[in-house]
The first five atom37 places (N, CA, C, CB, O) and aatype in JSON, in Angstrom:
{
  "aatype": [20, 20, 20, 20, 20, 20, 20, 20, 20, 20, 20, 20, 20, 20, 20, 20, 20, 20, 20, 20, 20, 20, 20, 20, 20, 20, 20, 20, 20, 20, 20, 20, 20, 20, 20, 20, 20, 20, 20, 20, 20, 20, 20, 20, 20, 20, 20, 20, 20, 20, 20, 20, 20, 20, 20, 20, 20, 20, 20, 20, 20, 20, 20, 20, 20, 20, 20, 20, 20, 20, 20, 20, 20, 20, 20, 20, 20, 20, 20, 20, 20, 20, 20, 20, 20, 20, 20, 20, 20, 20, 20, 20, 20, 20, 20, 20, 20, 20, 20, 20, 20, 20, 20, 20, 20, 20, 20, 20, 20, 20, 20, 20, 20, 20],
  "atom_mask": [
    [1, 1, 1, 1, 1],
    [1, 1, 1, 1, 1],
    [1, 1, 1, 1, 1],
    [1, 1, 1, 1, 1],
    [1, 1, 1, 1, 1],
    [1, 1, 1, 1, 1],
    [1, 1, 1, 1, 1],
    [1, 1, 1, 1, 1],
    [1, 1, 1, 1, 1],
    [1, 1, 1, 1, 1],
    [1, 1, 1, 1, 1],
    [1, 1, 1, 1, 1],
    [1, 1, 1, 1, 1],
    [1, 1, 1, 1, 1],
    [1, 1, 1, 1, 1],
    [1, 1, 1, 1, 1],
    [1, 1, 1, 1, 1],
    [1, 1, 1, 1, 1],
    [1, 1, 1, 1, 1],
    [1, 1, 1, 1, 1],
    [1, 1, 1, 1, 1],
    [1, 1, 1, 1, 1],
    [1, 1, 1, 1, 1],
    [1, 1, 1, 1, 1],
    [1, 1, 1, 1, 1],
    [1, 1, 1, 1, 1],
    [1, 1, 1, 1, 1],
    [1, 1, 1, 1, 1],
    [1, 1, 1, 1, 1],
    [1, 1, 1, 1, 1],
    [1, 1, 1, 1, 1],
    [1, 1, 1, 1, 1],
    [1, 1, 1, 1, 1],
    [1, 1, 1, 1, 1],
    [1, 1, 1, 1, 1],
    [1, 1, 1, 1, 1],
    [1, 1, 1, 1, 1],
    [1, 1, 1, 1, 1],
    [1, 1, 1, 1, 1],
    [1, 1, 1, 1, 1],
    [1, 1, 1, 1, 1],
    [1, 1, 1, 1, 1],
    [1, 1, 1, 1, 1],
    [1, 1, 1, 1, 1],
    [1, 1, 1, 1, 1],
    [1, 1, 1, 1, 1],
    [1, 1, 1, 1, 1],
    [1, 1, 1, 1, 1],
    [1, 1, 1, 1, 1],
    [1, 1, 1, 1, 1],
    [1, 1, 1, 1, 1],
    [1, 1, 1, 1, 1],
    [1, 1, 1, 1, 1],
    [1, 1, 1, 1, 1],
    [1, 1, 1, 1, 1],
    [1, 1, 1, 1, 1],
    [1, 1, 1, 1, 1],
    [1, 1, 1, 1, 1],
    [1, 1, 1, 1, 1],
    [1, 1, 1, 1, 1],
    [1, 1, 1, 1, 1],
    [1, 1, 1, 1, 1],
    [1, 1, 1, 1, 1],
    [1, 1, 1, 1, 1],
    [1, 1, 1, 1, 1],
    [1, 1, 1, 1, 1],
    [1, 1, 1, 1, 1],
    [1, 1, 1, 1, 1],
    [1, 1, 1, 1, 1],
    [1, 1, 1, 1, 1],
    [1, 1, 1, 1, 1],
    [1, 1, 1, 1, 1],
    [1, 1, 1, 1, 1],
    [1, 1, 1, 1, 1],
    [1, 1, 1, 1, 1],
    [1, 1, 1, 1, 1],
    [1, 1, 1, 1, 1],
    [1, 1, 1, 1, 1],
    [1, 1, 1, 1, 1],
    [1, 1, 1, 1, 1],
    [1, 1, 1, 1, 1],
    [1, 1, 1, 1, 1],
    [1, 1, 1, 1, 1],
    [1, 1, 1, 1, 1],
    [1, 1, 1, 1, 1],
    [1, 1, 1, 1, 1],
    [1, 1, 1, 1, 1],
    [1, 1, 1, 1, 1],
    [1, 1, 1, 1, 1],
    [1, 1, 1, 1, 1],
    [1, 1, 1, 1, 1],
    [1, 1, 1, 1, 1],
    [1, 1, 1, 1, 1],
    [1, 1, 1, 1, 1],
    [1, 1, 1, 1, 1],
    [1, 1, 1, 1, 1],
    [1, 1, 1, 1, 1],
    [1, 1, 1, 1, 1],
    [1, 1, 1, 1, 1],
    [1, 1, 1, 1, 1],
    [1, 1, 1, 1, 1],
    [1, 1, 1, 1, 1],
    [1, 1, 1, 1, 1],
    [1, 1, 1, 1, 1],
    [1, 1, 1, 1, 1],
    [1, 1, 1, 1, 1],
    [1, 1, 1, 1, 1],
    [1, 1, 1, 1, 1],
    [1, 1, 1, 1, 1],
    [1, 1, 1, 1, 1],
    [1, 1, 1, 1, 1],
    [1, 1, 1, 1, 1],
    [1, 1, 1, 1, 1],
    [1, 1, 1, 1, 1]
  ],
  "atom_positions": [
    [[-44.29, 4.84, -79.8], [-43.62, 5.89, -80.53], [-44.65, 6.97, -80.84], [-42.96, 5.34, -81.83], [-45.84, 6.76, -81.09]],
    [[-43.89, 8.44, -80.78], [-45.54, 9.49, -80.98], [-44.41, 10.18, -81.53], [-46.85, 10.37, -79.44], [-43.23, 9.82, -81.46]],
    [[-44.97, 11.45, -82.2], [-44.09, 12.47, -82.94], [-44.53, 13.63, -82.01], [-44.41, 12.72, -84.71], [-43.46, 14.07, -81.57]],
    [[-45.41, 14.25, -81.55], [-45.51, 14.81, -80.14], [-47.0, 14.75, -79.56], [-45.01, 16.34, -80.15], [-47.96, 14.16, -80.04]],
    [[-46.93, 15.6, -78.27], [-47.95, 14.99, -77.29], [-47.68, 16.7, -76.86], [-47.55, 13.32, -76.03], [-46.6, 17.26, -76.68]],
    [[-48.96, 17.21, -76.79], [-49.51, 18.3, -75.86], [-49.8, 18.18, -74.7], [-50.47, 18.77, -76.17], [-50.41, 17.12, -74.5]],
    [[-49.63, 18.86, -73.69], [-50.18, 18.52, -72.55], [-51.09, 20.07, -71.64], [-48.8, 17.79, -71.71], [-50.49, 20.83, -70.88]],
    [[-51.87, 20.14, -71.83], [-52.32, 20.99, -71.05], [-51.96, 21.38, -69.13], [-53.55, 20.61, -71.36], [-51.92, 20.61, -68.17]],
    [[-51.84, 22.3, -69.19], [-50.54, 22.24, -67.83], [-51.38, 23.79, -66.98], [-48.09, 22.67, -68.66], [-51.39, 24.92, -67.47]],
    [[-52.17, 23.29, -65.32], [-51.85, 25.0, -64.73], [-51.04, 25.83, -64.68], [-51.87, 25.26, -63.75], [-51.44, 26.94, -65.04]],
    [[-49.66, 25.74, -64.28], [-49.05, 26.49, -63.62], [-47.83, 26.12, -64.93], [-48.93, 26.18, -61.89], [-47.18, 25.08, -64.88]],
    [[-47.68, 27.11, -66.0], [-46.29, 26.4, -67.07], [-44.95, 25.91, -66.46], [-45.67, 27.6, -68.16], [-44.51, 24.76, -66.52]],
    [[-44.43, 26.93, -65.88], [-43.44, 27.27, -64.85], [-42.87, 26.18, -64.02], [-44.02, 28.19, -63.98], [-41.69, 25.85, -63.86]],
    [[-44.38, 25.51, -63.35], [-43.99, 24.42, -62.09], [-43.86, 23.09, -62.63], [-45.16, 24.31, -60.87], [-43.1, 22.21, -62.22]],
    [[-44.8, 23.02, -63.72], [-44.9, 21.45, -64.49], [-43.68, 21.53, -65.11], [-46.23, 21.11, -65.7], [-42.98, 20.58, -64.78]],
    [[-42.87, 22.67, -66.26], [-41.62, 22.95, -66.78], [-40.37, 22.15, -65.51], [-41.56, 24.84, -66.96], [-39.35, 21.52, -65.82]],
    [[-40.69, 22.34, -64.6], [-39.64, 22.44, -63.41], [-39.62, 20.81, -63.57], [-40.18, 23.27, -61.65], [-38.7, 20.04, -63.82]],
    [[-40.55, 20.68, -63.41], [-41.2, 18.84, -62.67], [-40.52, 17.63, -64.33], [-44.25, 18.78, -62.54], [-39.82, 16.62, -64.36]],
    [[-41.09, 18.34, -65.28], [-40.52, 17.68, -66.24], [-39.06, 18.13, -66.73], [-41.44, 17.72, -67.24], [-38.68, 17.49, -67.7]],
    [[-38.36, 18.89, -66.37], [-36.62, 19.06, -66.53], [-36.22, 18.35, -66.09], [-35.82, 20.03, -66.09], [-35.36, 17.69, -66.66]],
    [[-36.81, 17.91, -64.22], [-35.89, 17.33, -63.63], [-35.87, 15.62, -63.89], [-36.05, 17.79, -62.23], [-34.92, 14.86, -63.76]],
    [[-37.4, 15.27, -64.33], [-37.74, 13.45, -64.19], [-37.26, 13.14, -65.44], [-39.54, 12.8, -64.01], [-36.76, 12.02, -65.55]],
    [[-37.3, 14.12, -66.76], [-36.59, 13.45, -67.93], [-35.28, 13.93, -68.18], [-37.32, 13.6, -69.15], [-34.87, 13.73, -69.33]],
    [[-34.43, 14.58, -67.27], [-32.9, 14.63, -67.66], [-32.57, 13.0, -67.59], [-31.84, 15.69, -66.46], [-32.12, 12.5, -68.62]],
    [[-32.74, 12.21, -66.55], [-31.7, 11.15, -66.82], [-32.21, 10.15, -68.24], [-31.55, 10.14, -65.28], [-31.56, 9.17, -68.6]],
    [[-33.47, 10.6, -68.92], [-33.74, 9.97, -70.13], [-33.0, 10.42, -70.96], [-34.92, 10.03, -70.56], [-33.02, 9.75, -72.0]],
    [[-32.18, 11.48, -70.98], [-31.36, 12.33, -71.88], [-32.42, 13.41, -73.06], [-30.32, 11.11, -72.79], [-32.11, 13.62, -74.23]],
    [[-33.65, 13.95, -72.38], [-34.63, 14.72, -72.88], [-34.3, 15.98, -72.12], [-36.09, 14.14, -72.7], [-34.29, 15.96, -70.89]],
    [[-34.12, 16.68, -72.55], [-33.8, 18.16, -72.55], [-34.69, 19.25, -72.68], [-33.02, 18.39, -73.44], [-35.51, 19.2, -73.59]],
    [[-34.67, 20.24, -71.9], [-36.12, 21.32, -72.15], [-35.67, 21.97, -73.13], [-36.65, 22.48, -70.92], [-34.46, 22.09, -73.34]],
    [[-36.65, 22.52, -73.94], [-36.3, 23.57, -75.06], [-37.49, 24.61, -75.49], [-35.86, 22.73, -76.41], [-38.42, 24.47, -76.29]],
    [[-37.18, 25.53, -74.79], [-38.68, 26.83, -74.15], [-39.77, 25.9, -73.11], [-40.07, 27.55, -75.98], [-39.74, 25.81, -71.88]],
    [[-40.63, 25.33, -74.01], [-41.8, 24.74, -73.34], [-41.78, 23.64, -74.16], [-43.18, 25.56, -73.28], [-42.9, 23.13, -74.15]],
    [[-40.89, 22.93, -74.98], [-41.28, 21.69, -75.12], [-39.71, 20.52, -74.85], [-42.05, 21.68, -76.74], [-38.52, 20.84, -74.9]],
    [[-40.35, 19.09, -74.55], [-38.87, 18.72, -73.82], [-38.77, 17.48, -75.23], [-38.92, 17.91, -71.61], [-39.53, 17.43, -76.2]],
    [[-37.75, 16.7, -75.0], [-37.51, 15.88, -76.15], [-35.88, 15.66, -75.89], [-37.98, 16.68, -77.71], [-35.06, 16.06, -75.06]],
    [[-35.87, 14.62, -77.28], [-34.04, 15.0, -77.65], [-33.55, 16.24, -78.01], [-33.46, 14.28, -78.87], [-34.26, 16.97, -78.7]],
    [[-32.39, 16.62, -77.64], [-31.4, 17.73, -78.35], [-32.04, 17.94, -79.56], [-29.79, 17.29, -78.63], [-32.09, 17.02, -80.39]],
    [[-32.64, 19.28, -79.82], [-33.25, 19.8, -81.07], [-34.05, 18.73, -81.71], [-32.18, 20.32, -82.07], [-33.92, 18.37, -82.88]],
    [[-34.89, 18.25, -80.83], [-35.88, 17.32, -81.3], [-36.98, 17.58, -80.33], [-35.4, 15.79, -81.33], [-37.35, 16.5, -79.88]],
    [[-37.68, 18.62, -79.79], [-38.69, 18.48, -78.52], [-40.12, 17.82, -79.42], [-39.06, 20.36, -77.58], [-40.3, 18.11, -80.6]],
    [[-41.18, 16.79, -78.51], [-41.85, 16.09, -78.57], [-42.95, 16.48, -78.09], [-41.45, 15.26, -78.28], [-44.02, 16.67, -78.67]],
    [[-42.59, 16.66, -76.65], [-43.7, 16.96, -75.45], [-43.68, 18.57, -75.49], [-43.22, 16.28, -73.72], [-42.64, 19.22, -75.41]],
    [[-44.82, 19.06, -75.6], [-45.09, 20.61, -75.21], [-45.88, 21.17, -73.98], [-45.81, 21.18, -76.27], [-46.82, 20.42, -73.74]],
    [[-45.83, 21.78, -73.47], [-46.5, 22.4, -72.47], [-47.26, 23.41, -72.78], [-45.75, 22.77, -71.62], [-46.82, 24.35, -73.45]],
    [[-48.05, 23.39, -72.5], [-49.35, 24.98, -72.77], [-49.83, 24.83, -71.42], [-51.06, 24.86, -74.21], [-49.68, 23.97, -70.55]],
    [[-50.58, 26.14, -71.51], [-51.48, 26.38, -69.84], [-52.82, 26.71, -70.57], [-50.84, 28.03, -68.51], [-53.02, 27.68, -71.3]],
    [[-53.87, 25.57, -70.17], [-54.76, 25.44, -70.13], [-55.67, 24.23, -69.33], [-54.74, 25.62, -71.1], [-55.0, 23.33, -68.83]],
    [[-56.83, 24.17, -69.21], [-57.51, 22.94, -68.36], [-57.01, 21.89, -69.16], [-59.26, 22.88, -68.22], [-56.91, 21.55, -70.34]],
    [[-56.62, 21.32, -67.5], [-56.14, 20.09, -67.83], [-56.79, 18.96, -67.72], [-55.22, 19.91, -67.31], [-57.19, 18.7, -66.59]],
    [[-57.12, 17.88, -68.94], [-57.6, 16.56, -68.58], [-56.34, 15.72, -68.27], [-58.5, 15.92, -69.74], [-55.27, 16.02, -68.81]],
    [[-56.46, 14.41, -67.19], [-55.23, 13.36, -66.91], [-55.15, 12.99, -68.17], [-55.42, 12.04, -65.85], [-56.08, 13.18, -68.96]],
    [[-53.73, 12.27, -68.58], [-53.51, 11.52, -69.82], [-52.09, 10.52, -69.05], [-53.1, 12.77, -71.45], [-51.43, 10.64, -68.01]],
    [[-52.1, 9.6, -70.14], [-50.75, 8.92, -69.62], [-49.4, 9.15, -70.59], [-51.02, 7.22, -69.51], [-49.74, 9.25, -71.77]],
    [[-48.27, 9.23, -70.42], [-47.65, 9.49, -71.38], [-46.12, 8.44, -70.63], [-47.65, 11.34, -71.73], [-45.6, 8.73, -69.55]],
    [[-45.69, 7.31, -71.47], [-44.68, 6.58, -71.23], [-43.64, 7.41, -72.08], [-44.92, 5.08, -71.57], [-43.66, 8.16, -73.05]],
    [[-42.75, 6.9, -71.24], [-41.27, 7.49, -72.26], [-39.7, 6.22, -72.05], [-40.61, 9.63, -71.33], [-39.26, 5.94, -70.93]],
    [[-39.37, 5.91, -72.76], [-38.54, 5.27, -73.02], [-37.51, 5.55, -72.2], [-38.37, 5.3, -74.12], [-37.49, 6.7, -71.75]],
    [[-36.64, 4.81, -71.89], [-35.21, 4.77, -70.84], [-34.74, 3.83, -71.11], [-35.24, 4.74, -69.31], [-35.38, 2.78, -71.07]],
    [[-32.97, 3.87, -71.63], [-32.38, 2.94, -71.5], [-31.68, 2.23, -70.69], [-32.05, 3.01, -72.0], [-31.17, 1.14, -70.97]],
    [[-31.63, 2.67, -69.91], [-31.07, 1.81, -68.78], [-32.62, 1.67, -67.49], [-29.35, 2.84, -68.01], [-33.55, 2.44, -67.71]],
    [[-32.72, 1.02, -66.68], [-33.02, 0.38, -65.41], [-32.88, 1.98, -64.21], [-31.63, -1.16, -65.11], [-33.68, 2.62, -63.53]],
    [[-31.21, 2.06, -64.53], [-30.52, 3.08, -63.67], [-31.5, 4.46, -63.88], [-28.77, 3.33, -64.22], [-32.09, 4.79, -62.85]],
    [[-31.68, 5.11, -64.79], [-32.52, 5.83, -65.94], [-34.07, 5.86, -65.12], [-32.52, 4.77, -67.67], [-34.62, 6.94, -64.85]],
    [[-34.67, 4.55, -64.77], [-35.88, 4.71, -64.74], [-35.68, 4.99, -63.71], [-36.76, 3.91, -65.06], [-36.36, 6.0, -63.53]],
    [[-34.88, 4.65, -62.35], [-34.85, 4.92, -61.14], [-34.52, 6.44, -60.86], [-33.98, 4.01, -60.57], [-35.05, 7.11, -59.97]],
    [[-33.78, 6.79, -61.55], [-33.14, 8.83, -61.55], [-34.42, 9.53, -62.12], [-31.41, 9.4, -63.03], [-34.7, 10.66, -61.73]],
    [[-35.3, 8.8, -63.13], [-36.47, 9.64, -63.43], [-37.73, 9.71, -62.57], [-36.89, 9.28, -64.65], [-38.49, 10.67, -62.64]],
    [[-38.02, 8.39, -61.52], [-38.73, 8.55, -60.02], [-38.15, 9.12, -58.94], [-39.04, 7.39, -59.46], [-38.85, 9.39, -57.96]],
    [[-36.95, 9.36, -58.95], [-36.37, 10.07, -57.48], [-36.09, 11.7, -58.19], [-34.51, 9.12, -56.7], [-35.91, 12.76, -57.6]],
    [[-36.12, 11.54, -59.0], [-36.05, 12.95, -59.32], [-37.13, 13.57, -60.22], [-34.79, 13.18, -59.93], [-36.95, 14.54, -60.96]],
    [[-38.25, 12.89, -60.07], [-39.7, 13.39, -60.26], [-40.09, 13.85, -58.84], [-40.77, 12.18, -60.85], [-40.49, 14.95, -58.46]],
    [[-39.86, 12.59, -58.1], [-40.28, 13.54, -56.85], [-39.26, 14.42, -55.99], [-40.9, 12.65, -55.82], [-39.45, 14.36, -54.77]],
    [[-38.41, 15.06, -56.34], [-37.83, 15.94, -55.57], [-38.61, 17.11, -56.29], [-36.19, 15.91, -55.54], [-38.85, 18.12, -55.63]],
    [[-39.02, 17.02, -57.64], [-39.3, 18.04, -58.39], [-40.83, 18.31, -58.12], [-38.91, 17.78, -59.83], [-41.41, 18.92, -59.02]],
    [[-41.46, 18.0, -57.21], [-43.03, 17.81, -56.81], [-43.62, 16.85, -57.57], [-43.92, 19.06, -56.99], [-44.76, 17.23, -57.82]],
    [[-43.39, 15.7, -58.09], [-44.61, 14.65, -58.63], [-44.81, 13.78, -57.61], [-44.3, 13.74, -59.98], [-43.91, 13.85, -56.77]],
    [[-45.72, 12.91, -57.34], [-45.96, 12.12, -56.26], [-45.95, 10.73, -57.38], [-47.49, 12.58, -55.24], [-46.37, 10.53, -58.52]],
    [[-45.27, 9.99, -56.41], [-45.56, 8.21, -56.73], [-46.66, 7.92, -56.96], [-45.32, 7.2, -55.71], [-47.6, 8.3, -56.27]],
    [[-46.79, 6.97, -58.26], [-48.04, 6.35, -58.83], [-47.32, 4.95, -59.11], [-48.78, 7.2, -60.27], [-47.83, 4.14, -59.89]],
    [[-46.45, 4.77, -58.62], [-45.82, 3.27, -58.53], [-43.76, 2.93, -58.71], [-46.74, 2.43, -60.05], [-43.08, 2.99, -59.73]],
    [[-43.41, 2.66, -57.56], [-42.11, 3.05, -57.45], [-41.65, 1.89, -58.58], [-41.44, 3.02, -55.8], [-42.33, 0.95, -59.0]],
    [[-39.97, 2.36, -58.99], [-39.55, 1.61, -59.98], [-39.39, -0.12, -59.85], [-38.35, 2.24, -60.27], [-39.35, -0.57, -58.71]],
    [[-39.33, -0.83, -60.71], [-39.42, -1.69, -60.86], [-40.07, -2.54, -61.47], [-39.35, -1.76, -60.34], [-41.21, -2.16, -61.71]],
    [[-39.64, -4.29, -62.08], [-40.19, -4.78, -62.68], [-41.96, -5.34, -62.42], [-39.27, -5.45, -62.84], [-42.51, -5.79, -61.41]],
    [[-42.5, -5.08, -63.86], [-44.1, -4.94, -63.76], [-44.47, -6.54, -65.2], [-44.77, -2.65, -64.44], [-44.82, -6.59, -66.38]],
    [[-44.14, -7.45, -64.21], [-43.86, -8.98, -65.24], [-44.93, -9.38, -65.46], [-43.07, -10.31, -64.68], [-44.93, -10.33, -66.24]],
    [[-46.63, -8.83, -64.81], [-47.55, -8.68, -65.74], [-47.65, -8.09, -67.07], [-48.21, -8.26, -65.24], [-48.53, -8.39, -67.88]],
    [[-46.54, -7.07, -67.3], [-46.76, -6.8, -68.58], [-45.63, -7.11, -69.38], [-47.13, -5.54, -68.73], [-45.69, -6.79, -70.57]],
    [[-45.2, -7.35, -69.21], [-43.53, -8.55, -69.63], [-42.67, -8.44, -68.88], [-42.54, -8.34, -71.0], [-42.39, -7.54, -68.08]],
    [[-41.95, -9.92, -69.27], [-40.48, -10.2, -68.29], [-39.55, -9.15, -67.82], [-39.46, -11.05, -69.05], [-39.08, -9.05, -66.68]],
    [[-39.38, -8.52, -68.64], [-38.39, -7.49, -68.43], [-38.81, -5.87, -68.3], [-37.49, -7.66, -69.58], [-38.11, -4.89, -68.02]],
    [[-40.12, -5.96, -68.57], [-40.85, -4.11, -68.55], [-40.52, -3.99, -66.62], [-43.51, -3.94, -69.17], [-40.93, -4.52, -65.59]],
    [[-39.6, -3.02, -67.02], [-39.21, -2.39, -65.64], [-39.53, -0.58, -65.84], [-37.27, -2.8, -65.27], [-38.95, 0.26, -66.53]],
    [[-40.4, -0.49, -65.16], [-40.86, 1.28, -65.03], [-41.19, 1.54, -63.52], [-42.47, 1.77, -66.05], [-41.05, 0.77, -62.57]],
    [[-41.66, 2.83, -63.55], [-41.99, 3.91, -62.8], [-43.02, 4.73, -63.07], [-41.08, 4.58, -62.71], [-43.19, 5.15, -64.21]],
    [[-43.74, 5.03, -62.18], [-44.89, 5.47, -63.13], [-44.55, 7.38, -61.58], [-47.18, 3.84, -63.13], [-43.81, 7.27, -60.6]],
    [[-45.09, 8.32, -61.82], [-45.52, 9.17, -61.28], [-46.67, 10.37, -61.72], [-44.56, 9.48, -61.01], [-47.04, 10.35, -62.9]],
    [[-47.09, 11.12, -61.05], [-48.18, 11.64, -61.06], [-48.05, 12.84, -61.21], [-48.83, 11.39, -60.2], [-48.17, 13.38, -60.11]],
    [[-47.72, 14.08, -62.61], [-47.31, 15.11, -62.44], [-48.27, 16.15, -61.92], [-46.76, 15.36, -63.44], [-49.43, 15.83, -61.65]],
    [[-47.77, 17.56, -61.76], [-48.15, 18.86, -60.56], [-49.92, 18.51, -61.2], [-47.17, 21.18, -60.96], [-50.81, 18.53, -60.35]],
    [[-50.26, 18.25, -62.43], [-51.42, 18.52, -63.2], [-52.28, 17.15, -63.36], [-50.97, 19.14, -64.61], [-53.38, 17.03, -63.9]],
    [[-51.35, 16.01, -62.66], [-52.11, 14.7, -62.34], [-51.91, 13.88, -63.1], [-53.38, 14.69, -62.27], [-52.07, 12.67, -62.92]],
    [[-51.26, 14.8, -64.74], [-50.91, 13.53, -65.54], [-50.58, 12.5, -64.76], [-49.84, 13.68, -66.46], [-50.32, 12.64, -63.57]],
    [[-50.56, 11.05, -65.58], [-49.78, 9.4, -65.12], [-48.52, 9.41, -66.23], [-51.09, 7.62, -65.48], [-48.71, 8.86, -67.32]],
    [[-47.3, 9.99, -65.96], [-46.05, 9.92, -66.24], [-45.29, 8.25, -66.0], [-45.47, 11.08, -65.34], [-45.34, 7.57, -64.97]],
    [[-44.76, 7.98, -66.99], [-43.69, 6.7, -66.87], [-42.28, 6.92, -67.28], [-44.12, 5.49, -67.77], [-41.82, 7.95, -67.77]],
    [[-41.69, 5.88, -67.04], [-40.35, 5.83, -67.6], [-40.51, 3.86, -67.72], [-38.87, 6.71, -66.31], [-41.22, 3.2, -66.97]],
    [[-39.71, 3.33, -68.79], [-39.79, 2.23, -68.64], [-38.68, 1.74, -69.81], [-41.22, 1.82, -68.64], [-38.61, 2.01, -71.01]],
    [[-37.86, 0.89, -68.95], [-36.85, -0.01, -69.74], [-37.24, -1.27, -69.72], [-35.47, -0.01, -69.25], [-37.36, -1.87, -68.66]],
    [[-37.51, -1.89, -70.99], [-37.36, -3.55, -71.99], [-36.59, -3.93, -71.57], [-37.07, -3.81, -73.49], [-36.87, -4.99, -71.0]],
    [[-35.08, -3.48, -71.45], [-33.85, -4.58, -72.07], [-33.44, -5.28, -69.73], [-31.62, -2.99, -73.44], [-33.74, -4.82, -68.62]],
    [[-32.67, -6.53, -70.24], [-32.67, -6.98, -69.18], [-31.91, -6.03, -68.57], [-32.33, -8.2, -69.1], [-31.41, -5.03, -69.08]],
    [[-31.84, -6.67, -66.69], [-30.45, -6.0, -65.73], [-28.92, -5.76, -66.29], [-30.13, -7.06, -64.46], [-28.05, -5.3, -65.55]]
  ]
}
């Protein structure tokens, strides 16, 4: 749980693009430059040098984590590990990890069973 997360970003514009499309099916929404719940944004975007960071984000469904890797990469992120369960880190942690325009390590990951 975080109350928000900065991210230093090259290009505002292209990373904006990349994160509309991988967290719509989380139900996170853009709002100017920062994304989140409906009148709740979390994550912000600025343009400045960027260091990598990792940033997980919650999904409730399975279905969810899979729409936030196929539609990370239509949006330019590259695979850093396709969806599915990761039972080294528990039974049921099912994620996705990708690599946004700026290299962040992006996730999505659902707890609850199939």
């Amino acid at each position: 749980m975080y109350d928000h997360i900065g991210l230093q970003v090259a290009e505002l514009e292209v990373s904006a693009k990349f994160y509309e499309a991988a967290l719509a099916p989380l139900g996170l929404v853009r709002d100017g430059t920062g994304f989140g719940p409906p009148g709740a944004p979390a994550l912000w975007l600025q343009v400045g040098a960027s260091g990598a960071v990792h940033v997980a984000f919650r999904a409730e469904t399975r279905a969810a984590v899979d729409a936030f890797h196929r539609r990370g990469l239509a949006a330019g992120g590259r695979d850093n590990g396709p969806p599915g369960v990761r039972a080294d880190y528990a039974p049921t942690y099912y994620a996705a990890f990708l690599i946004d325009p700026d290299g962040h390590n992006v996730e999505a990951v659902c707890m609850g069973a199939p």
